[in-house]
C-alpha positions as CSV (number, residue, x, y, z in Angstrom):
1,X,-209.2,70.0,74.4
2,X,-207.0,68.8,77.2
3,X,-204.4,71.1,77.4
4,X,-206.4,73.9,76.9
5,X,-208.6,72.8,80.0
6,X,-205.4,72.2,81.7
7,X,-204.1,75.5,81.6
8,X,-207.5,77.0,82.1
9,X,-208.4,74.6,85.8
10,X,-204.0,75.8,86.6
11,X,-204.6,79.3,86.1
12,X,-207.8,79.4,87.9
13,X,-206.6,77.4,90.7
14,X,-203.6,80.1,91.4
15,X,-206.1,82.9,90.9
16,X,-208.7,81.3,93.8
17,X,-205.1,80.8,96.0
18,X,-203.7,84.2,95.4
19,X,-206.6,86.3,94.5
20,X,-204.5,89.8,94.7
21,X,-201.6,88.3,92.9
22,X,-200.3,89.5,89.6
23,X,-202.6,89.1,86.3
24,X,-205.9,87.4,84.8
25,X,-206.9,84.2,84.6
26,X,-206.8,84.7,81.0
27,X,-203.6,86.1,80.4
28,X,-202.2,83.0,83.1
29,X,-203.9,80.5,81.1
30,X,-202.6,81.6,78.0
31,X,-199.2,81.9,78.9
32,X,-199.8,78.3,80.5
33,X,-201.0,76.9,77.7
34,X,-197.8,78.0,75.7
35,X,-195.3,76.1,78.2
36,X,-197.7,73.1,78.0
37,X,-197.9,73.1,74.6
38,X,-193.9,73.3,74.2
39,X,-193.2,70.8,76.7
40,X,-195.9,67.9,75.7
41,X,-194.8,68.6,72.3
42,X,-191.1,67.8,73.5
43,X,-192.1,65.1,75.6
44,X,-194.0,63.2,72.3
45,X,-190.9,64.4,69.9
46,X,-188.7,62.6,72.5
47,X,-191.0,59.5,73.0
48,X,-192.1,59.3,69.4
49,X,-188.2,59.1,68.1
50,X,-187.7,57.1,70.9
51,X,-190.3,54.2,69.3
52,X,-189.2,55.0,65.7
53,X,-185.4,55.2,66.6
54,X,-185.3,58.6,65.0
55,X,-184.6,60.6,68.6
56,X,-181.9,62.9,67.5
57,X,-183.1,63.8,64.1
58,X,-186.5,64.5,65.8
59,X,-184.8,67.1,68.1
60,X,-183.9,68.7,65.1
61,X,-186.5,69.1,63.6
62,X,-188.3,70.2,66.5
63,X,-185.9,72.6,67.4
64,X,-185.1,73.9,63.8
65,X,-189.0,74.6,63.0
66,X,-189.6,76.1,66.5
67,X,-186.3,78.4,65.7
68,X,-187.5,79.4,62.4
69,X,-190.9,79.9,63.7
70,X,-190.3,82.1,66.3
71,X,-188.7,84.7,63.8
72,X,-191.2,84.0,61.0
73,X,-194.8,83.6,63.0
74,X,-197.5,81.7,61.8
75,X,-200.7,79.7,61.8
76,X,-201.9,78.3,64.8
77,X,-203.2,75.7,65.9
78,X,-205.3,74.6,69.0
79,X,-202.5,73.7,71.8
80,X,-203.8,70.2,72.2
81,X,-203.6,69.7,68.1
82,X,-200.4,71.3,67.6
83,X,-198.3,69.5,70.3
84,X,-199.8,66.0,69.1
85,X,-198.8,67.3,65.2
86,X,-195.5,68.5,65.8
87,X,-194.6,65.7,68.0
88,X,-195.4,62.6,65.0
89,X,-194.2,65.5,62.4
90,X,-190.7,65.7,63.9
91,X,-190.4,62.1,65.1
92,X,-191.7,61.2,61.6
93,X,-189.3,63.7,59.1
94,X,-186.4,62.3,60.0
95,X,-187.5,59.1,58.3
96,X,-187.9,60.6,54.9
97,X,-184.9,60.6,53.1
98,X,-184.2,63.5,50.7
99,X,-181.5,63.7,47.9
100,X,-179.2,66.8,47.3
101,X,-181.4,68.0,44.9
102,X,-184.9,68.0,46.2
103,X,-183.0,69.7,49.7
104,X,-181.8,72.2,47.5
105,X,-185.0,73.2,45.6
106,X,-186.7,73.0,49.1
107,X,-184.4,75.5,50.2
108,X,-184.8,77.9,47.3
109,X,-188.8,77.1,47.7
110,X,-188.7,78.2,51.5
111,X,-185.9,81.3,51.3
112,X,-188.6,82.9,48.6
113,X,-191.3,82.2,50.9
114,X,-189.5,83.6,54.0
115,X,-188.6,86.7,51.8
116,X,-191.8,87.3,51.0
117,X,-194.1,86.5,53.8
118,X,-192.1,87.0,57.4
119,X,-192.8,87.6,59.5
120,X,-196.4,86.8,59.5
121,X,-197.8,87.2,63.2
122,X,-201.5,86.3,62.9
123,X,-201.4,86.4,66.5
124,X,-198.8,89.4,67.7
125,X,-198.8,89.6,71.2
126,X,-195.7,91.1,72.6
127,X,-193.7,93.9,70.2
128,X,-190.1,94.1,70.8
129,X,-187.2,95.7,69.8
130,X,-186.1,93.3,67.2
131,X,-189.2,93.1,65.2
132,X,-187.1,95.1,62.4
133,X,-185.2,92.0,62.4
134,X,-187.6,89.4,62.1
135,X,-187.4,88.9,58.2
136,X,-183.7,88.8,58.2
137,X,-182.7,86.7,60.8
138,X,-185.6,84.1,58.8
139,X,-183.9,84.4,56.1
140,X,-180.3,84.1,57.5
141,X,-181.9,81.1,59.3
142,X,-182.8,79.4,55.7
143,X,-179.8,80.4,54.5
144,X,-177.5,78.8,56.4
145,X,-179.1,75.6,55.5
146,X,-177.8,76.2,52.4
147,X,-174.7,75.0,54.2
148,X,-175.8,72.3,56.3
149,X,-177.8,70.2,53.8
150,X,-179.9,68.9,56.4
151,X,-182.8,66.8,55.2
152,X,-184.5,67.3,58.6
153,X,-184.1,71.2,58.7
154,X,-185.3,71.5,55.3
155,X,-188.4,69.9,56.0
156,X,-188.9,71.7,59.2
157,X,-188.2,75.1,57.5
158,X,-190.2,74.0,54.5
159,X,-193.5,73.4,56.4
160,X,-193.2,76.3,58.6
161,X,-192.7,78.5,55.2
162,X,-196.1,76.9,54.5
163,X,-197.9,78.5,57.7
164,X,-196.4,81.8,57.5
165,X,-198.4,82.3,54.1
166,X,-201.1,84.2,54.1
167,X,-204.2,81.5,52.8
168,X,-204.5,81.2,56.6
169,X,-205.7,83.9,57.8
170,X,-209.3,83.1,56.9
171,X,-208.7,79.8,58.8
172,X,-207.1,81.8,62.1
173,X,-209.9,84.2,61.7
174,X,-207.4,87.2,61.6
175,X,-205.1,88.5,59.7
């Protein structure tokens, strides 16, 4: 895919100019990959609500499923495929409108998930001291939706509840 070749030809080309300098090409183009992917993802979010005149309620959902995700973990996607989903996913949410109701059992759908299922790392890279923490600050996460009522957080939280459960793991090849 493109951004995955991108970060691959990047990384290679600062290993061939610094051949001493610090870490692989692998490890490089992985951690390139993950600023490409956030940033062309950000850049569609922005030009996407932009076209569909949903710009701010975009940025929330972006930013409200990449919070929640970074506590909860996750399926992954191919960088390429994931920026180009979550760009028309949060430029598009923001158009569906939701009643008080529906938010509400959203809610209540997602807090069970997250209680259940965070975090769910299928690909757990870097430990840290707030790992303990992960499940908690989730769920404080969904919870204080339960205050806001947003339509667009909901659905964020709601569909990144679906890829922390565990039916993917035969698709990430992991578990």
């Amino acid at each position: 895919m493109i951004l995955e070749r991108l970060s691959r030809h990047i990384a290679v080309s600062i290993k061939t100019a610094d051949p001493e300098g610090p870490g692989t090409v692998e490890v490089m183009e992985y951690e390139l990959g993950l600023r490409l992917n956030w940033y062309s993802g950000l850049l569609l979010t922005i030009t996407l609500g932009l076209m569909f005149g949903t710009t701010l309620g975009a940025l929330i959902t972006l930013f409200s499923f990449a919070l929640l995700r970074k506590f909860s973990g996750g399926m992954h996607l191919p960088i390429t495929i994931c920026s180009i989903v979550t760009g028309f996913a949060a430029a598009l949410i923001p158009l569906i409108s939701l009643n008080h109701e529906v938010i509400l059992m959203l809610n209540i759908v997602t807090l069970i998930v997250v209680s259940i299922y965070a975090p769910n790392e299928f690909e757990y890279v870097n430990p840290t001291r707030w790992d303990k923490w992960l499940k908690w600050i989730s769920i404080a996460l969904v919870i204080v939706n339960f205050i806001v009522m947003s339509p667009e957080i909901t659905l964020a939280f709601f569909i990144q509840a679906i890829l922390i459960l565990p039916v993917w793991t035969k698709y990430e090849g992991g578990g």
